[in-house]
Every structure is written in structure tokens, then in C-alpha cells.
N, C-alpha and C positions, 0 to 999 in steps of 0.2 A: 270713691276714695280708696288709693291703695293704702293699707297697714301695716307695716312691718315694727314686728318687735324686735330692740336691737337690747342685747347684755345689759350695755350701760351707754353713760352720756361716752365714752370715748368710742366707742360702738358706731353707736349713733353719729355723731361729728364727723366719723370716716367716711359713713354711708353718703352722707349727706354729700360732705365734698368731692364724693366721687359720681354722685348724681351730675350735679353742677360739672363737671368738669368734661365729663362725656355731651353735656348741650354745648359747650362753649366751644369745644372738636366740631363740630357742625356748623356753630357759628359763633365765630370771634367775638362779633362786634353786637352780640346778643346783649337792649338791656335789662339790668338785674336791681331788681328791687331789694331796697337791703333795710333788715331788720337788726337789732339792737337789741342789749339785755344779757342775759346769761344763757337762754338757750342756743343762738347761732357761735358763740365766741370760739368754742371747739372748732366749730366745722369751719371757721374764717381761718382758724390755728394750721387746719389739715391744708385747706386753701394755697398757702404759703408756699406749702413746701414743693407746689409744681406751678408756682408764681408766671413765672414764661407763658403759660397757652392763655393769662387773661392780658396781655399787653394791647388790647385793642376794645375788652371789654367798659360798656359804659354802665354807670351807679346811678341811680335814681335813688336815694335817702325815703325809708318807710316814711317817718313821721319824725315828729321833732317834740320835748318841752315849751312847753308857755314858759311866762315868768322871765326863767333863769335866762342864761345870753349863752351867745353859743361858744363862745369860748369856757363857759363855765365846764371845769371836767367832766362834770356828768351830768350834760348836755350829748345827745345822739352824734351829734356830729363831732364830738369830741374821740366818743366811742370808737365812730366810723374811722376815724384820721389814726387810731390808737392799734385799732384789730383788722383792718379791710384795708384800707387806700392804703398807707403807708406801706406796709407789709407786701402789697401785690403791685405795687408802684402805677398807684391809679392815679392820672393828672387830672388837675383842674379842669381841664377840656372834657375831659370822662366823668366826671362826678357831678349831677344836678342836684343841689341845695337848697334849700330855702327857712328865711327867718319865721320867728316867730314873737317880734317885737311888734306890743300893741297895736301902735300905729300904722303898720303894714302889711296886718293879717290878712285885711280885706286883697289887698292885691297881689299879695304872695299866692293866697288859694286861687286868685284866676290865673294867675302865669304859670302855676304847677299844672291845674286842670287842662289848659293851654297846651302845655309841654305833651302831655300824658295825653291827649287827643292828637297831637301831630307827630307826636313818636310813635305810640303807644301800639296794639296793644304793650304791656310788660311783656319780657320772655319768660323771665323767672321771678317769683315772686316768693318771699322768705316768711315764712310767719311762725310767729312764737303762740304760747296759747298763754291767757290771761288767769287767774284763780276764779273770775265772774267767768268766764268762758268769751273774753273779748279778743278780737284781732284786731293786731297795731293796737290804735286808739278809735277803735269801733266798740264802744262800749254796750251791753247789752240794755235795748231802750223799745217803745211803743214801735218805732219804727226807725231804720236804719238809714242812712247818709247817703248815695247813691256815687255823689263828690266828691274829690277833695276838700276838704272843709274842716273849721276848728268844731273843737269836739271838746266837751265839757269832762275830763274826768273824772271818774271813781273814786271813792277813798281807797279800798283797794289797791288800784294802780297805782297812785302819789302815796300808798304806805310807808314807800322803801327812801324818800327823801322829803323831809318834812318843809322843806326851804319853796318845793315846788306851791304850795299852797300860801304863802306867805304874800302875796300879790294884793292888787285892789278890787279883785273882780276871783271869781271862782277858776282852782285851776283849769288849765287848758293843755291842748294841744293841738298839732294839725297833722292830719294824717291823707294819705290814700281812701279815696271809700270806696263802697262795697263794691260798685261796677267797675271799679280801677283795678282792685283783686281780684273779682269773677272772671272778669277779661284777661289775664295774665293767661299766658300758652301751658307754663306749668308753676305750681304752687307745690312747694317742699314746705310742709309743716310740720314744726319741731315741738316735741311734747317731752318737757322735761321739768326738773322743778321742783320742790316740795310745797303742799297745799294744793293741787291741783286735781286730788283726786275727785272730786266734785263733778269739774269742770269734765272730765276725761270718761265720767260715769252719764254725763247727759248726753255728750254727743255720741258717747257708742249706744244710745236709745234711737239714733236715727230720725228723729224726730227735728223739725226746721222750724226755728222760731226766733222771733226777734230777739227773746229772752237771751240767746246764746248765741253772738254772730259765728260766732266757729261752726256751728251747725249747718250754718248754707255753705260750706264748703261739698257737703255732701252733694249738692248739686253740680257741680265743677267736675268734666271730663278728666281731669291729669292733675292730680293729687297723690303725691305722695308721701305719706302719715309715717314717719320716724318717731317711735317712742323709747322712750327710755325706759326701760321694766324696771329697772333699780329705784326710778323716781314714785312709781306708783304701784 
């Protein structure tokens, strides 16, 4: 894992989009796995403004909410359509989706895993770092998802919208798992945030452990670790 300490989150959000934008010079049609939340939002922001070199790039969506619908605002893909697609004028034909209505979970995971096997590897793969030290909705557990697959959330992670938990079954989500992320070409991970200094103290220990999926990042060839000093 490369580490660069950048000033601040607008620091960082440059770097980041300027990583990304030198792979996509190489290859247009590179896909990019995209992550959500408040760390990537900068660097989608930086994205924009040289919009033209991803007119051929395609989106594969990190993960999604349980519960809510995906029209609900703050649903991922509302996100995605708010900060990324619309802004870089990504079409339906470039953007791979998927629900996360009860009834369709079972075969939304095998069409993504599907997908992500006959596309795949990722080219790029976006990750934010969690307060428990989780990636996407790979929450830290006995043993890690390998899948695509619905993933039981943290309270943690559903702290920030109480509506998510409001369901008849334990929140959820579905995400990318860990072979979906190991396998990406390159992984840009963005450390920003407040409460995270925990999280940001175990994996500079070096140490690999289920407790912390961020930490088998360390294993992964083409990692490059964007931090924001101002956050931590």
C-alpha cells in the first residue's frame, strides 16, 4: 500500500482525481467501481471538470442500502446519479445497478457476481474507510464474504440515517466482496472523516485480520492510500 498524506480533504479529492484520470488516458473504457458517502464526493467534484476523457467509461455501483428504494435520496444510487453519472454524463448503458428489494436480493447477488466475473477484473476500485475499519459493506466479522453478497450491517454504519434500520429484518446491504475488491487492477483508498482515528491506528499496525477488512488491503499490489491529515 502506497500512503500519501495530502493537507486536506481538497488536497486529497485532487490527488485522487488525478490518479483516476491518468488510468482512464490508457483506457477509456476502464471499469470503475464507485463508492459513495462523503469521502469520494471531492474527487467526483474534481472529476467533472475534465468530464470529456470518461465519455466511454463504464460504473459498476460499490454497494447499495437495504430497506430504503432506490429512489429514496439517500439511497447510493441516488448519490451516484447526484455526484458521478450526471456530472460526467455517464448513460444507462455505462452504469451497472442493482436493487436491493427483499424479494430480489437472492438474484440481484448472482447477476452482479455474474457481471463482475465476465467483466471483471474492476480496473478501479474506490473505497472509503468505515469508523469499525470496514470496506463498502464488508463489515469487520469471524470471517469475510469472498462475494458479492447481502451483508448485515453495523450500527456504526446505519448511525447516520435511522430510517435504514426501520425494516422487518436486520439492516442490510449488498455489496462487492473481498475477492471482487482484491481483484480490482488498482484500489484508491480514501481516508477521511471524523471518528476514524481508531480505524486508521489499526491498519497502520500492519497486521491482517478479519476484525478490520481494510487491513487486507495491505495485501493488494496497487493501492493507493490518500489521507487527509486534517481529518486525523
Amino acid at each position: 500500500m502506497k500512503i500519501t498524506y495530502l493537507e486536506n480533504y481538497a488536497a486529497m479529492s485532487e490527488k485522487a482525481a488525478h490518479l483516476i484520470a491518468s488510468e482512464v488516458q490508457k483506457n477509456p473504457t476502464l471499469l470503475f467501481c464507485a463508492a459513495t458517502g462523503g469521502s469520494p464526493t471531492g474527487m467526483y467534484a474534481e472529476m467533472a471538470k475534465g468530464k470529456g476523457i470518461y465519455s466511454k467509461m463504464r460504473v459498476i455501483k460499490m454497494d447499495e442500502w437495504g430497506i430504503i428504494p432506490l429512489s429514496h435520496p439517500d439511497s447510493c444510487d441516488s448519490y451516484l446519479k447526484k455526484h458521478l453519472l450526471e456530472p460526467l454524463d455517464v448513460t444507462t448503458e455505462r452504469y451497472i445497478t442493482f436493487d436491493t428489494a427483499p424479494e430480489i436480493v437472492e438474484s440481484e447477488c448472482k447477476r452482479i457476481s455474474h457481471f463482475i466475473k465476465e467483466n471483471g477484473p474492476l480496473d478501479i476500485c474506490i473505497l472509503g474507510l468505515g469508523k469499525n475499519g470496514h470496506i463498502a459493506f464488508n463489515e469487520p466479522a469471524e470471517v469475510l464474504n469472498p462475494d458479492f453478497h447481502k451483508a448485515v450491517l453495523a450500527e456504526s454504519t446505519i448511525a447516520h440515517d435511522p430510517t435504514l434500520s426501520q425494516g422487518s429484518e436486520p439492516a442490510y446491504g449488498l455489496c462487492v466482496g473481498m475477492e471482487g475488491i482484491m481483484q480490482s487492477k488498482k484500489i484508491i483508498f480514501l481516508v477521511t472523516g471524523k471518528g476514524k482515528q481508531d480505524a486508521v491506528k489499526r491498519i497502520m499496525e500492519k497486521k491482517i485480520g478479519t476484525d478490520c477488512p481494510a487491513s487486507f488491503l495491505w495485501m493488494h499490489p496497487d493501492v493507493e492510500c490518500l489521507i487527509d491529515s486534517s481529518a486525523i
